[in-house]
Backbone as XML, in Angstrom:
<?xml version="1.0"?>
<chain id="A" units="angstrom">
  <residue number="1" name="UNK">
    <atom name="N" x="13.332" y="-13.632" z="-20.804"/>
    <atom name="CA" x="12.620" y="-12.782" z="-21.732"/>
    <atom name="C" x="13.062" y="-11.343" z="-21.504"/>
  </residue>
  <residue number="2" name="UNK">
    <atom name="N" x="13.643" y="-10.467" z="-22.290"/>
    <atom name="CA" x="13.551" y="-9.488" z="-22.526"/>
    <atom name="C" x="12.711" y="-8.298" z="-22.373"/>
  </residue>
  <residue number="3" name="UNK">
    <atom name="N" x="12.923" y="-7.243" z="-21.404"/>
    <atom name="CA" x="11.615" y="-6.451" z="-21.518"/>
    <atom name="C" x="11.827" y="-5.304" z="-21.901"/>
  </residue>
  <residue number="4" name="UNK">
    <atom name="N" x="10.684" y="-4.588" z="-22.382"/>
    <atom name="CA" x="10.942" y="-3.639" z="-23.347"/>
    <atom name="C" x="10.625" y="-1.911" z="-22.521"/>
  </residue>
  <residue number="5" name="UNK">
    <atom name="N" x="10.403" y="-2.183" z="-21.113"/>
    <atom name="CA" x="9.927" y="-1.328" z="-20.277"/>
    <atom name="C" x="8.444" y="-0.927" z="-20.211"/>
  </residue>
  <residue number="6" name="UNK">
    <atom name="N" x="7.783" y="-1.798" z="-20.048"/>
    <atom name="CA" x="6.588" y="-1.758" z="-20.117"/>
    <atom name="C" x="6.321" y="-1.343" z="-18.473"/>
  </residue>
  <residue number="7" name="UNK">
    <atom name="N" x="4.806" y="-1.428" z="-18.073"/>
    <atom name="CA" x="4.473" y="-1.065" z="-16.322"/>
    <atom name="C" x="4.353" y="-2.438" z="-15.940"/>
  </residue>
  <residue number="8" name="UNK">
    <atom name="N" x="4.481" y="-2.747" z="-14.888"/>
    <atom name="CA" x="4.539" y="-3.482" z="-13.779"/>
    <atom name="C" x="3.696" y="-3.390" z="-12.576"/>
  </residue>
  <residue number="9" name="UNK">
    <atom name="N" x="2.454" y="-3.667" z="-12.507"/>
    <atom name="CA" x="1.772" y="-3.042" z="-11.191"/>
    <atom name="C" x="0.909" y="-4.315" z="-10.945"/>
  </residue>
  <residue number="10" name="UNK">
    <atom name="N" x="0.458" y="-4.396" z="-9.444"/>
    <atom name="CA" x="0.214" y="-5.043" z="-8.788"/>
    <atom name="C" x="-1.044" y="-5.033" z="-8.357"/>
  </residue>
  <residue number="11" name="UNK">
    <atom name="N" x="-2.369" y="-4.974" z="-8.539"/>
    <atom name="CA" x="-3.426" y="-5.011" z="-7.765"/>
    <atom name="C" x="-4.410" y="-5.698" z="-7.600"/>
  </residue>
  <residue number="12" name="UNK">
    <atom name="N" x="-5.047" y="-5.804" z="-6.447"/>
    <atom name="CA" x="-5.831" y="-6.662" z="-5.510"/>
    <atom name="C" x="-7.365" y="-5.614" z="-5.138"/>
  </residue>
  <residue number="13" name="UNK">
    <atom name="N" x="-8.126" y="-6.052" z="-5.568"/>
    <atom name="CA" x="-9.338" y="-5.590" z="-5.385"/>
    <atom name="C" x="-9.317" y="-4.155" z="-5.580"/>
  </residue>
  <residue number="14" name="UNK">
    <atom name="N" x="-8.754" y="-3.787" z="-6.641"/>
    <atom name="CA" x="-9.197" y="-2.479" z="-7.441"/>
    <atom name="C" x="-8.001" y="-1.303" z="-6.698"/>
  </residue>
  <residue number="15" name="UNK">
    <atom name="N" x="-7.040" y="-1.775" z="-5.608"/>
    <atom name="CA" x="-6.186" y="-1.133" z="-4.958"/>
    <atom name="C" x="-4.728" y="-1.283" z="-5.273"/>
  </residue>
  <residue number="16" name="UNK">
    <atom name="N" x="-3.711" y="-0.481" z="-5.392"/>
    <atom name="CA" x="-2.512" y="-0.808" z="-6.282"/>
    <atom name="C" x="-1.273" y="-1.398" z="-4.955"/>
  </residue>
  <residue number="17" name="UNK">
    <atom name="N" x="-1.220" y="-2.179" z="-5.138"/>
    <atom name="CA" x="-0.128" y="-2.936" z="-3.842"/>
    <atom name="C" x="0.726" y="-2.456" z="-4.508"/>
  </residue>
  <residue number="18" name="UNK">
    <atom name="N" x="1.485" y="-2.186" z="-5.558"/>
    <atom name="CA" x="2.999" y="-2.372" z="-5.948"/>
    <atom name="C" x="3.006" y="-1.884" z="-7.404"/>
  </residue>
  <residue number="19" name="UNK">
    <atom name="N" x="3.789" y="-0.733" z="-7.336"/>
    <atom name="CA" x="3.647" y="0.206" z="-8.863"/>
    <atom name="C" x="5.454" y="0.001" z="-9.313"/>
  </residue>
  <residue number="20" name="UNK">
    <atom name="N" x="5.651" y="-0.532" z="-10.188"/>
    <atom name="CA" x="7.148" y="-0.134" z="-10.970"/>
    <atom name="C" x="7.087" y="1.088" z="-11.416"/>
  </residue>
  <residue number="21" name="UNK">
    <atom name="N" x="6.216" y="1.762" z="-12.037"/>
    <atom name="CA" x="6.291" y="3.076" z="-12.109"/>
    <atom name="C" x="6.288" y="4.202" z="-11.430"/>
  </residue>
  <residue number="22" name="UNK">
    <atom name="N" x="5.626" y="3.513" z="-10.634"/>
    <atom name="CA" x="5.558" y="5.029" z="-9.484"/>
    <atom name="C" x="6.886" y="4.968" z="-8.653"/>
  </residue>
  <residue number="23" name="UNK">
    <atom name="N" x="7.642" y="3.342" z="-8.174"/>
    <atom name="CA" x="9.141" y="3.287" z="-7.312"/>
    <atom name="C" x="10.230" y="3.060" z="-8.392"/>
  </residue>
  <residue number="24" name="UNK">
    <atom name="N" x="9.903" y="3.098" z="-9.483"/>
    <atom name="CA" x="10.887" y="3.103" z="-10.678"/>
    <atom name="C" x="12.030" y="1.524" z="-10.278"/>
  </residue>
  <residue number="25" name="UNK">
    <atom name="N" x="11.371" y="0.563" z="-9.617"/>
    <atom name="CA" x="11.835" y="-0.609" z="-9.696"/>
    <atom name="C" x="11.097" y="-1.567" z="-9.221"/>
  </residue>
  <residue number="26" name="UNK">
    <atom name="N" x="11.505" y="-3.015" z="-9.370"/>
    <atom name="CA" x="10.798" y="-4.532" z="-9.448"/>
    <atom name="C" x="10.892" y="-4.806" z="-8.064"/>
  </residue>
  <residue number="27" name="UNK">
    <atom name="N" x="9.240" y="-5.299" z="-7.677"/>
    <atom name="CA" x="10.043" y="-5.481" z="-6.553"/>
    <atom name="C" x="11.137" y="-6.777" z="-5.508"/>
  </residue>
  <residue number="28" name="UNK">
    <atom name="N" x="11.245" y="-6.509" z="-4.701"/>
    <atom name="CA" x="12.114" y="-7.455" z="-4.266"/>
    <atom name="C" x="11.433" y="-9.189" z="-3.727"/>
  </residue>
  <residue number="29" name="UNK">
    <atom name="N" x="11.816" y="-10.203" z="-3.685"/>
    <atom name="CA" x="11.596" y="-11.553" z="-3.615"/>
    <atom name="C" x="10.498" y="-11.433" z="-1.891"/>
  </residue>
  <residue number="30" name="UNK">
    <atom name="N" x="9.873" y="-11.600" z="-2.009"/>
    <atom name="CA" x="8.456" y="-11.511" z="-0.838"/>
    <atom name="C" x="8.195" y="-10.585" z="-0.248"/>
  </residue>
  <residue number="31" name="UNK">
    <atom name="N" x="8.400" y="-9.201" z="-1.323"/>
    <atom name="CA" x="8.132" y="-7.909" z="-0.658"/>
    <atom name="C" x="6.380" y="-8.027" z="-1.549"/>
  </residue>
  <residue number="32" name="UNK">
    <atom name="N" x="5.952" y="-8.106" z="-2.540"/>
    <atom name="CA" x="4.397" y="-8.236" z="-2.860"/>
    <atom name="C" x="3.555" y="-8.942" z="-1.876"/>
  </residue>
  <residue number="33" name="UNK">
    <atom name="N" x="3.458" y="-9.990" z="-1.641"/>
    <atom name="CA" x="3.543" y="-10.930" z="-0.498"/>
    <atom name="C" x="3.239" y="-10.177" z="1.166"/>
  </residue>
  <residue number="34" name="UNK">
    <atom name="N" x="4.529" y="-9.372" z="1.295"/>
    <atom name="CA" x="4.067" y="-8.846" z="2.214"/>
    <atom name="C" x="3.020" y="-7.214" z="2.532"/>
  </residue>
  <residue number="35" name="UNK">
    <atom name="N" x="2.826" y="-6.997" z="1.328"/>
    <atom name="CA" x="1.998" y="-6.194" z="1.066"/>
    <atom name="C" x="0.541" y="-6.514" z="1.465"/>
  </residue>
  <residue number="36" name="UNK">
    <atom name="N" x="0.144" y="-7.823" z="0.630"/>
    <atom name="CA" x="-1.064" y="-8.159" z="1.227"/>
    <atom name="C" x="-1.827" y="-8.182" z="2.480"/>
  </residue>
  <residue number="37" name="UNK">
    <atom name="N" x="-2.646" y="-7.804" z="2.542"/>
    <atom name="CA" x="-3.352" y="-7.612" z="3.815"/>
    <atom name="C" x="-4.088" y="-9.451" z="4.462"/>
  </residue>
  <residue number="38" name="UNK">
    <atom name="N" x="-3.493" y="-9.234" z="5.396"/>
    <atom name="CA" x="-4.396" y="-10.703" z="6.252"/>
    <atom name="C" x="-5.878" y="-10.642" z="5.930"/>
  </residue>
  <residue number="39" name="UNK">
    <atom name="N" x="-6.322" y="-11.859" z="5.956"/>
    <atom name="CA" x="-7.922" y="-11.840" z="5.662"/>
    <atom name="C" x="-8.178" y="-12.047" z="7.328"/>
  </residue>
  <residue number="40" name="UNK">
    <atom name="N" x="-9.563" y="-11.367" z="7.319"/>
    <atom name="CA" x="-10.075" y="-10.532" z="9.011"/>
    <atom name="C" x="-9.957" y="-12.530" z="9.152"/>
  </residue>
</chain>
């Protein structure tokens, strides 16, 4: 699919893990993933 440059962002309980706009790219294959925080 084709994209037309739309945003790309990522978030988890109201907090932004991962902005395409703000790093001006996608991110990489288990970099979201490792963003997440462990549950306590």
């Amino acid at each position: 699919m084709k994209g037309s440059g739309g945003i790309f962002d990522v978030v988890l309980d109201g907090k932004t893990l991962f902005s395409k706009h703000e790093t001006g790219r996608f991110p990489e294959p288990g970099e979201v993933l490792g963003l997440i925080p462990a549950a306590p």
